[in-house]
N, C-alpha and C positions, 0 to 999 in steps of 0.2 A: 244416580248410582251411589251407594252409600260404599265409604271406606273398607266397610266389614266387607259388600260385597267387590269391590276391587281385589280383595285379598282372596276370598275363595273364587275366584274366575281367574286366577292367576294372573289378571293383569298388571299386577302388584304385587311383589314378595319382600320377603325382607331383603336379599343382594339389590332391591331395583331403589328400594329404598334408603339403603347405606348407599349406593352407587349415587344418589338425589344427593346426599348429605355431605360427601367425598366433592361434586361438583359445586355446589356451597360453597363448602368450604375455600377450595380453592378459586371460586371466582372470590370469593374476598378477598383472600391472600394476596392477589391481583391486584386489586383495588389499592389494598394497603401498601403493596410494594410499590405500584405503579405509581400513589404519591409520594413516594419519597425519589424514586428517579426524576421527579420534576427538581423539585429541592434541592438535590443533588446536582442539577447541570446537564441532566442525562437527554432530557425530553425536555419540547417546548410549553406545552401545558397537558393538562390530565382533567377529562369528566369520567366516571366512574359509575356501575350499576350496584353500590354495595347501597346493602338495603333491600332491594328488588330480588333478593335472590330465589327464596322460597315460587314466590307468584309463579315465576319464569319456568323454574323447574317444571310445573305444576301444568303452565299452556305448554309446554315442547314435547310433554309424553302423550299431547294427544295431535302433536303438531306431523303428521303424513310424509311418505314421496309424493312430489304433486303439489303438497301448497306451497304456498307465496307469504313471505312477509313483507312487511310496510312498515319499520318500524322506529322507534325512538333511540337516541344514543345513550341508554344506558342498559341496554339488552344484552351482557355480555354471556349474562348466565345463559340467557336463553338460548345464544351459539353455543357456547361450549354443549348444552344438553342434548344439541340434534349435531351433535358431532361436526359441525361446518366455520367452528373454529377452533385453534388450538392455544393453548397458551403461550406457546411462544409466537406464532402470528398477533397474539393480544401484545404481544410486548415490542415484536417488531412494528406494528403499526403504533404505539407510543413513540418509537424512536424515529418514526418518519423515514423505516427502510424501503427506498424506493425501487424493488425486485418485487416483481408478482410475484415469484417459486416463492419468496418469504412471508409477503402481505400481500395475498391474492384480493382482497376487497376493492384497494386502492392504490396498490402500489405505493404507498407511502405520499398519497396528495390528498387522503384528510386526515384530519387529527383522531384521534382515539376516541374508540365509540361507535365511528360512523362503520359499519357491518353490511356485505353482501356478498353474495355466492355470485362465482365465474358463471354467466348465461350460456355464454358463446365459447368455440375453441380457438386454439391458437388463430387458426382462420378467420376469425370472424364470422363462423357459424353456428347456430344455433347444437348445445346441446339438448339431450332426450331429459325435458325436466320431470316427467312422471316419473322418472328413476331417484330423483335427488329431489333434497329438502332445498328449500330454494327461498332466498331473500333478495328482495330489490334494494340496491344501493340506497343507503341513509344519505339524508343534509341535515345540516344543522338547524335550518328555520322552523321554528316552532310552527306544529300543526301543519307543515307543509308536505308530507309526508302521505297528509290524508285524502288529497285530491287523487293521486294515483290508487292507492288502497281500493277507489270504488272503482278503478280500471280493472285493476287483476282479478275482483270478485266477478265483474261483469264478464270476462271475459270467459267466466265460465259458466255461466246463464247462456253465453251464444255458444260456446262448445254441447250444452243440454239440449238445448233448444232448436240449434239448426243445422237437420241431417247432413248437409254439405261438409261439417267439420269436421265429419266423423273418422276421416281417411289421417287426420292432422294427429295422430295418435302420442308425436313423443310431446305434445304440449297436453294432452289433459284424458282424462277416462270418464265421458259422459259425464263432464262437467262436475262432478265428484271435488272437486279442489277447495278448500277453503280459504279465504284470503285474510291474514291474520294481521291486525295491526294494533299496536301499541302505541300510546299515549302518558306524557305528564298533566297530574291535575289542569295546573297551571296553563297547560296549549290548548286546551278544548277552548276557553276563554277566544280565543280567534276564529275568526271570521271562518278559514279554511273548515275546520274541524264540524262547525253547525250547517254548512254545506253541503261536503260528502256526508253528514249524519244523515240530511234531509233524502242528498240524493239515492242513497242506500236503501231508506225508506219506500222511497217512487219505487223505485228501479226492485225491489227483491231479490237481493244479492247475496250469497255466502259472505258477507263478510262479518268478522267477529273482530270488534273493538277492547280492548283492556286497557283499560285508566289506571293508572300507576299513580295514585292519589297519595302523596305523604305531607299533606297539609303546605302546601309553599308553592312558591313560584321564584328562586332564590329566596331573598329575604321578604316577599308579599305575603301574606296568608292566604286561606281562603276565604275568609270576606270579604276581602276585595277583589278575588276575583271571579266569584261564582255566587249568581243567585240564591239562596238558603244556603252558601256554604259546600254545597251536593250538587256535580251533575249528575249524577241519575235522578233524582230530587227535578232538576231541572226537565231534565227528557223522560220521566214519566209519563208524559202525555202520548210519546212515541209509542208505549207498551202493546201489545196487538191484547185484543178481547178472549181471542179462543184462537186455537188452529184453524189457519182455511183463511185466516181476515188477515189484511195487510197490516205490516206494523214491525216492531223489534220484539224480540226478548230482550229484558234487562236483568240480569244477575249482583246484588250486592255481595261482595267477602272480604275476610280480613286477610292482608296480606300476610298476617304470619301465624295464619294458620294451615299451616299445610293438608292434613284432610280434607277440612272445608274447602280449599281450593280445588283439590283433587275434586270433590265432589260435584264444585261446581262446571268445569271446565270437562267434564264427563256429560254435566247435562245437555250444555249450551253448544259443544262443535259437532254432537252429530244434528240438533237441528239447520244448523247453519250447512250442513254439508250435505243432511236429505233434503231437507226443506225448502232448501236456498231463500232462508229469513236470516236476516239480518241479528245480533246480538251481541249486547255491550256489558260487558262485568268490569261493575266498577269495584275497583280493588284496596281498601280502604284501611288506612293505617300502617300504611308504608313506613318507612324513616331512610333517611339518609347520613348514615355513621359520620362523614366526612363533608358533609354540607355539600353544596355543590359541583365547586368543582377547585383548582386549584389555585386560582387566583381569592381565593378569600374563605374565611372562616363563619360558619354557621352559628358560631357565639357570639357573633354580633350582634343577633338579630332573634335566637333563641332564648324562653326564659329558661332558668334551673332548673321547674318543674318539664319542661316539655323535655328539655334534654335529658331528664333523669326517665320519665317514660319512652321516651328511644331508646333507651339505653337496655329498659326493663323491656320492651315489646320489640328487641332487634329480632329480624327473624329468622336467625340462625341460630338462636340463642331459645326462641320458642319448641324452633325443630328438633332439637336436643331434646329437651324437657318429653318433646310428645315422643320421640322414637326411647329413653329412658322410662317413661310411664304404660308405657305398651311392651318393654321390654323387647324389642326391635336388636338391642344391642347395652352393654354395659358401659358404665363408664369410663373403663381403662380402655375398653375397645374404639369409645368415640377418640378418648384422649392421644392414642395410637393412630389412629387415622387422621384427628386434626394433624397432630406432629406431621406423619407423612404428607398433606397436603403444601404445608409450608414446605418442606424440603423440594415437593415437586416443583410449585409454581417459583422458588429461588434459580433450582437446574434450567429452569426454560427461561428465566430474566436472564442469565449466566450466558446461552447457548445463542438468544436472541440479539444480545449485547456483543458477542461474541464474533457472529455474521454480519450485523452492522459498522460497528467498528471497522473490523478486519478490513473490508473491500477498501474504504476511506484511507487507512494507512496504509495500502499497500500503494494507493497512488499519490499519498503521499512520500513515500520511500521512490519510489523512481522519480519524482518530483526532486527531492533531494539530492540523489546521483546523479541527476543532469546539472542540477545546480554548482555541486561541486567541481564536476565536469568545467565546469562554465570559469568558474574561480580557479583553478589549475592550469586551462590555456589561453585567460583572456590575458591582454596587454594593457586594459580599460585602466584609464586611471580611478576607476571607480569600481575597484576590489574589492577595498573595505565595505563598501556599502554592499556590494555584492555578498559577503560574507556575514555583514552583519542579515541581509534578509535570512539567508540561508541557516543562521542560528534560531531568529524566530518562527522560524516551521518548525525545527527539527524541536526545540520546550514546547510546542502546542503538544497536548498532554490529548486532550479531548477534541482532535479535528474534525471541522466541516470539510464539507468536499470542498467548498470557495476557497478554504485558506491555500491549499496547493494553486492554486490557479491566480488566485491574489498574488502570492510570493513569484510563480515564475512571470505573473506580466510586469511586476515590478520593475524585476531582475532584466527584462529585456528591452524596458525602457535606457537602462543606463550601457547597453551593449549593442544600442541602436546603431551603432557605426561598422560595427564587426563582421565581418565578412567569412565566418566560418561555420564549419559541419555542425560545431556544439552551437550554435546561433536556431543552426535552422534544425534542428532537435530539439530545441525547445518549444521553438514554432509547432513542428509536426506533434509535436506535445501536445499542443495546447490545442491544436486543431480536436487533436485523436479524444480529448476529455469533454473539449466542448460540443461535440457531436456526440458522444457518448450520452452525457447529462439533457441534453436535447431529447434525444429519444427515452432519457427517464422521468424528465419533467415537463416537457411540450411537445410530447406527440397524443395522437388520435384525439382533437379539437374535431375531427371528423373524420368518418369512415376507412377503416387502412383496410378493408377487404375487398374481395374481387369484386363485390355488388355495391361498389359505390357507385352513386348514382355522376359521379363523374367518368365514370368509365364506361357507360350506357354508351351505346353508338346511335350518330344522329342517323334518323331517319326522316326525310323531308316530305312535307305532305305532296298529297297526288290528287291532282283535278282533272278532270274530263269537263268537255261542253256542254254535258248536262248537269255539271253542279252547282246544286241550287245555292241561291244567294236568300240568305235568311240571317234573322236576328242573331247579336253574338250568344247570348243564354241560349241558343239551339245549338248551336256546336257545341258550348260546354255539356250541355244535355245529353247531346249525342255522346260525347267524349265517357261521362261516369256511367252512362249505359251499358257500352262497351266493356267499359272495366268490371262492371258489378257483375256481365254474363261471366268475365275471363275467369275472376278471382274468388271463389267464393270467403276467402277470407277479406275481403276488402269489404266495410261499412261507411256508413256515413249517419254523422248525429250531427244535431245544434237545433238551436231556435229555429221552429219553424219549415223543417228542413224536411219533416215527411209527408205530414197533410197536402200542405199547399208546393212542399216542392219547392222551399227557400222563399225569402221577399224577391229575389230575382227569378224564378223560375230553372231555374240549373238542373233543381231535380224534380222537377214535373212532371209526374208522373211514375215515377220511378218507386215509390213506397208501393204502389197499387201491384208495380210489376214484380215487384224483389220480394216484396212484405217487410215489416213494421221491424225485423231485427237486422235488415240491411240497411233502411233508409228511414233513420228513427228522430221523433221531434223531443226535445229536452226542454227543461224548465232555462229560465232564467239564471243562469249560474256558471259563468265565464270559466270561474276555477276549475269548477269540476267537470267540466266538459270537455276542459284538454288535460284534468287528470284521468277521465275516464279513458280519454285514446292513450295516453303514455303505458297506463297498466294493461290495457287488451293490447297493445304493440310490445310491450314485454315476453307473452305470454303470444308471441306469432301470428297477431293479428295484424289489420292493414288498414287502421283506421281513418277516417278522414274526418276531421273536428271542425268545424264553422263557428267563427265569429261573426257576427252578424257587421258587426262595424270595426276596420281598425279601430275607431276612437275605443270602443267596447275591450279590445286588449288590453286596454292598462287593468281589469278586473284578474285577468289572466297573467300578467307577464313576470308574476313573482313565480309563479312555479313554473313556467316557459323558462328562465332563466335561470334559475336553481334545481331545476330538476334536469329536464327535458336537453336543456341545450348543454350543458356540461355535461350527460350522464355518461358517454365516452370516455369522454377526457378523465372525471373522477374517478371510473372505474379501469382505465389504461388499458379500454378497450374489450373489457369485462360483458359489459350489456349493454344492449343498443335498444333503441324504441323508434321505429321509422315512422314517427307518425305526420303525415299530412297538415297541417294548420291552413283552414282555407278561409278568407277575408277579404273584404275590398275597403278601399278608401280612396284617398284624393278627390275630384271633382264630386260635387253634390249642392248641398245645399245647407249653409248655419251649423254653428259651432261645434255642434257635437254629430255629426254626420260628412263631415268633408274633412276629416282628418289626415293628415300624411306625416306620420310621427318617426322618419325614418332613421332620425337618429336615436330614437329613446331604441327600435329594435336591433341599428349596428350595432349599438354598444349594448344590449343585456343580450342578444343571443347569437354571441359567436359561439358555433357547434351545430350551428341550423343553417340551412341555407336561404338567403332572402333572395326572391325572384318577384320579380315587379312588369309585369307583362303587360301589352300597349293595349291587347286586344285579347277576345278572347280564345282565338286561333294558339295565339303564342300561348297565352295560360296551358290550352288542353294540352300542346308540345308538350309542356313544363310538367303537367300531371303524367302524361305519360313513362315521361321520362324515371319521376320520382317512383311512380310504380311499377319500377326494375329496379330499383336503387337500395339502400338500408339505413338512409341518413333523415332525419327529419328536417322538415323543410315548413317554411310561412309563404303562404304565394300570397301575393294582393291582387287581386283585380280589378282593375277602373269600374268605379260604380258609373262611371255616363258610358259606359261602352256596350251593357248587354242590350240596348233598343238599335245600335248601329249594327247596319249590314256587314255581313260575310260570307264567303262560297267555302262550301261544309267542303271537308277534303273527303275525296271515298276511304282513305286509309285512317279516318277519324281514330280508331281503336289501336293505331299502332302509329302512327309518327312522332316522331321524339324530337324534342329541342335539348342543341347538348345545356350544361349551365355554364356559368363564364362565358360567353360567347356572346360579342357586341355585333348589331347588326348595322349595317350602313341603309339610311332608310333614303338617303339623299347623296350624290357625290357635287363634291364641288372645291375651291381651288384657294378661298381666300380668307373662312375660318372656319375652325371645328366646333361644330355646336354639340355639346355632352347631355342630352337628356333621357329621359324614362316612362314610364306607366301614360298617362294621360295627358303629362305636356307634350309628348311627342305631337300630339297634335296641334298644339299649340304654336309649337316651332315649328312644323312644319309651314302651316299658314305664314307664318313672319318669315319662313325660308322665299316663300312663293312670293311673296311684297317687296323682297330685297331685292330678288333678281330682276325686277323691274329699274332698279335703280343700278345694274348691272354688280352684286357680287355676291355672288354664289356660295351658298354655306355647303359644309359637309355636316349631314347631321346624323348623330349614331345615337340608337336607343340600345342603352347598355343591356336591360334584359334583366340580365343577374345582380344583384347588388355583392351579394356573399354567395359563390366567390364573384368575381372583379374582375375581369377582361383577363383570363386568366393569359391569353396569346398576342398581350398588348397593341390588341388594333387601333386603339384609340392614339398614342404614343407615334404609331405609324403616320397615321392623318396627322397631326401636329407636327412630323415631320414635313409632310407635303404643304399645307395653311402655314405654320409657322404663329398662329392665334389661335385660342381657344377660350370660350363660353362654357360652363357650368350650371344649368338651371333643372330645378324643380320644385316642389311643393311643400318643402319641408322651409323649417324657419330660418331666417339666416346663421348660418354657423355649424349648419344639418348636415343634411344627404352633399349636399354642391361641396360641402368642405371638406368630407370624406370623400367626395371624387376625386376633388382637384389633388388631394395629396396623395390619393393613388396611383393618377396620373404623371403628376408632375415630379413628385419627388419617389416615388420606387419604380416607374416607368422611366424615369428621370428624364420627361419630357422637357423639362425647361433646358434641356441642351437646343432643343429648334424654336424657343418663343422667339421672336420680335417682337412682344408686347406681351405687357403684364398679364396674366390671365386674370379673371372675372368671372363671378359667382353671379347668377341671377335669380334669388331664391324667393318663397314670399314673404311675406309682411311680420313680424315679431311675435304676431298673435293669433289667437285663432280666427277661421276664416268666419267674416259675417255670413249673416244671411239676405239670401234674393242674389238674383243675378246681378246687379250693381256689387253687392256686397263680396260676391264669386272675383268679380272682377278688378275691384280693387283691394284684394287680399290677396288674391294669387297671381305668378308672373299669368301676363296675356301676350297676345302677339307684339303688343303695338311696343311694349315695355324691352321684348329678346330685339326687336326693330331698332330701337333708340341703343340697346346696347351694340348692337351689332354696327352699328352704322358707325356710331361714336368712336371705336377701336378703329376701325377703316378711316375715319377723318381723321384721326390721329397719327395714320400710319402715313395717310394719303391727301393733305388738307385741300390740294390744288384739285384732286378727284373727287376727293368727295366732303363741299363742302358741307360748314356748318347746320344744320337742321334750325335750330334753337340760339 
């Protein structure tokens, strides 16, 4: 659609276009103000979308209720244009005000830039997103962004496609959505980006990519980071032949030509929104006025002439020229409205600054009254010092919320004797602040609403005499069976996962019964496998993503942990993704198939829940449970456990295991044996050798990793034993080291040791291969035996002597 005809179909006039030029403007002004408040002391650093302004305009008048963005931290225009930010939430999230009512994105826990719309309400339920323009929370990792992207597009291929969804109304109108994501030149270069390209491609997705190309990657060029210079150049071979054949549209334009944008972004979203073809406009000859970002200058690394054509092709500066040569408007009328621009986006630095500030001082001011309080009726011979604190609050010109809370712990170190009201006022102070800042900068790490999957009620399985004892992959089987009849929003994707039904057989059968959009096979591609579940869980979906191998997560666990597991917490409760991650490890066989990495996933994704189940019974508990829940969760399941028997429960589709919840799998008197997934077997056997030698383990398989014996059973037992073992599969320093310090020192177990506690983990490196190699890599019986035994000779040497 050509610009002339924009104009006579009215979907373009002259107010929509000074109204484009007005939003320009002032997202500059932004830009420009927002760095000098770094500079100033005001804000801790500043990245900025000047430069991008025109493009942005350009995708957001064709941007709907209904779609979803995915997109890069310098989008600012592109909020302000679909009204889902304001300028002064631009400025309060500079200042890092941590109030949703002021900085709905993030609450002030990320830095400026990072943009997204409240999903959920104060409850933690889902709003009606066809009503509202809708963005999924920004990170900062280059190109990571884009693995979710093919989630949200997807997720409305399955609202087109599968009648079931049809009732799910306030998420999508017959798949209608377009999933709109944005890119810097520079991030396509990664791995993520050529992925979700590829996988968009498979899959035939609404989703529309915009490359925000202004020659750089900070101070890189594009020679070095792009083959010819050009990714569309590059992904030209993606281009589809005709309509009807798989493939993308690819759109080239200049960034600061505003018609031609208009034009293009007119052709390109309604294929992507009828068609549901994928399409990428790359947008070429951007500039970035202010280089990157505010830690350094783009004259380092720019020549004169390139800086003198930024300068010449800014594209707010083009905009001008073409709404002056079309006579759109005059130049005193542009020059009146820049002015007003600037006056606007100053009022709302003024008003932002204003709410920020204010809260900070006013608890700095009672801060101070209690202080002075404190210097009026102490006797301390430590006044002076007390007075001298109390001066350096009162000069702090520009306070953090620390400095109050710095100055009165000070103050109450030197009044640590004092025995009165003003003592413990300060106290009840410091309580009432520190609980306060808690709930602004470490709460929702996980689910605060009624459907957290810890607030599910256990439901225990139920056997009769005629349940059959079969393989564990048949109860899992039976288990997602169950589920796919209850749920129609529940799916399942991964390697391998629909044909044959998984390498373990879990879903067997189950494509044939659901069909190919409930139980679908994927390519090769970790990433975007669990960005595809993240964007369909966004978008009220209930997906279930398969890794074929723990070891296989490390492909996966940068957007597990940047996206996925923080997305709570970064948005303060904003948007949640309950998506499923389901994988096995531990026992198997050589390096890269017997994996137990459990410390690489305690530590990158707190915000998920880790469950590590012995068998497959406990697993389906565990799925059940998460599928009443709104928390994302990673379940492992022992790869040597689906050919071992189990008696299927009749209540397969409904029994639940709570999470936190240690099980006592053994009782006994004389130590606590701590393990998990597929050692339990392990220790069990070396439980059953000991008592020959008369002493009895207690052994508890923890279950949950995250959370962690939430009702300290384990603490319990170590009260009874007075010893306790630590073992599993991870390396030494892993999982056993995260136990024992959960146990020992916030269980604060070691009030009942009589002996030093003891980690039994495996071997430093990865597990060989063969059953020797199984064996002496990982703990065995013979290895919890020796340690077991050894603790008891030391306890008891006349009972039980030396072995060795």
């Amino acid at each position: 659609m050509h610009i002339e005809q924009l104009v006579r179909t009215e979907k373009l006039n002259r107010e929509e276009i000074l109204r484009d030029y007005r939003i320009a403007c002032e997202s500059r002004q932004a830009s420009l103000i927002g760095r000098k408040e770094v500079f100033m002391g005001k804000a801790k650093f500043g990245i900025f979308g000047d430069g991008k302004e025109v493009a942005q305009l350009a995708m957001a008048r064709f941007f709907q209720p209904g779609d979803h963005r995915s997109g890069y931290y310098r989008d600012q225009t592109f909020m302000f244009a679909i009204g889902e930010l304001t300028l002064q939430q631009f400025f309060a999230q500079l200042y890092a005000h941590a109030d949703e009512k002021y900085e709905p994105a993030t609450a002030g826990r990320c830095m400026t830039g990072h943009f997204g719309t409240r999903l959920l309400d104060e409850d933690g339920n889902w709003k009606n997103q066809v009503e509202s323009k809708n963005s999924s929370a920004d990170i900062s990792p280059t190109a990571a962004q884009m693995p979710r992207l093919v989630g949200l597009a997807y997720a409305s291929k399955l609202y087109r496609h599968n009648p079931d969804l049809k009732h799910l109304e306030q998420f999508s109108v017959n798949g209608n959505e377009v999933a709109f994501g944005t890119i810097g030149n520079a991030s396509t270069s990664e791995g993520p980006f050529f992925e979700a390209i590829n996988a968009a491609g498979v899959l035939q997705i609404p989703m529309l990519v915009s490359v925000w190309d202004d020659g750089y990657g900070i101070s890189v060029p594009s020679e070095y980071q792009t083959t010819k210079g050009s990714i569309s150049e590059v992904l030209a071979g993606f281009q589809r032949n005709g309509k009807g054949e798989q493939g993308y549209e690819i759109f080239k334009v200049k960034g600061w030509d505003y018609a031609g944008l208009l034009e293009v972004y007119a052709k390109a979203v309604p294929i992507c929104r009828e068609e549901h073809v994928p399409v990428l406009i790359h947008v070429e000859e951007m500039t970035q006025p202010q280089g990157h970002s505010t830690s350094g200058s783009h004259e380092r690394y720019k020549s004169k002439e390139r800086l003198q054509w930024e300068d010449e092709f800014d594209c707010i500066k083009k905009m001008r020229e073409w709404i002056l040569a079309n006579e759109y408007a005059t130049s005193d009328a542009l020059n009146a409205l820049e002015n007003e621009a600037k006056e606007t986006v100053r009022q709302a630095r003024n008003e932002a600054w204003a709410a920020y500030i204010g809260e900070i001082i006013a608890d700095q001011e009672e801060a101070l009254g209690l202080l002075e309080q404190v210097i009026n009726q102490t006797t301390s011979e430590y006044a002076g010092k007390l007075t001298e604190i109390t001066l350096e609050l009162r000069k702090t010109v520009t306070p953090n919320r620390y400095d109050a809370i710095k100055a009165v712990k000070k103050a109450l170190r030197f009044i640590r004797k004092d025995r009165n009201q003003v003592k413990k006022d300060l106290i009840g102070w410091i309580e009432k602040v520190t609980g306060e800042n808690a709930e602004r900068y470490n709460s929702y790490v996980i689910s605060q609403s009624e459907e957290s999957p810890l607030l599910v009620p256990e439901v225990k399985p139920v056997y009769t005499p005629d349940s059959p004892l079969v393989d564990g992959r048949e109860v899992l089987q039976a288990c997602f069976d169950a589920a796919l009849a209850r749920d129609p929003r529940l799916f399942a994707i991964g390697e391998d996962v629909g044909k044959i039904g998984d390498v373990n057989q879990a879903f067997a059968g189950l494509q044939e019964k659901y069909g190919e959009l409930r139980v679908t096979d994927t390519g090769i591609r970790e990433c975007t496998i669990v960005g595809q579940g993240i964007g369909a869980a966004l978008r009220g979906l209930r997906p279930i993503t398969e890794i074929q191998y723990l070891d296989y997560l490390l492909y996966a666990i940068q957007i597990l942990s940047d996206d996925l597991a923080c997305l709570q917490y970064r948005t303060k409760g904003g948007q949640k993704a309950p998506l499923i991650v389901r994988t096995r490890g531990h026992r198997l066989e050589g390096v890269w198939h017997s994996g137990s990495q459990i410390a690489l996933c305690l530590s990158s994704l707190r915000g998920m829940h880790i469950l590590v189940p012995r068998d497959m019974t406990q697993a389906a508990g565990f799925y059940n449970t998460l599928f009443k829940g709104d928390d994302p969760a990673l379940v492992i399941e022992s790869l040597n456990g689906y050919r071992l028997k189990e008696r299927l429960p009749v209540n397969i589709g409904e029994f639940t295991l709570p999470l936190g919840v240690p099980e006592i799998l053994k009782q006994g008197e004389d130590i606590t044996v701590v393990t998990y997934g597929s050692m339990c077997r392990v220790v069990m056997e070396a439980a059953r050798q000991l008592e020959e030698f008369n002493i009895r383990c207690e052994v508890i398989d923890v279950q949950s990793l995250l959370p962690f014996d939430l009702n300290h059973l384990i603490a319990d037992s170590i009260r009874k034993t007075n010893r306790a073992i630590f073992t599993d599969e991870d390396v030494p320093g892993g999982g056993t080291a995260f136990m024992m310090q959960k146990v020992v020192e916030e269980q604060e177990a070691y009030r009942w040791l009589d002996s030093p506690p003891r980690t039994v983990p495996a071997q430093e490196h990865r597990p060989s291969y063969s059953s020797d190699g199984d064996y002496f890599s990982k703990p065995n019986p013979e290895d919890i035996f020796d340690a077991v035994y050894e603790m008891m000779h030391e306890a008891n040497p006349a009972k039980y002597p030396a072995i060795y």
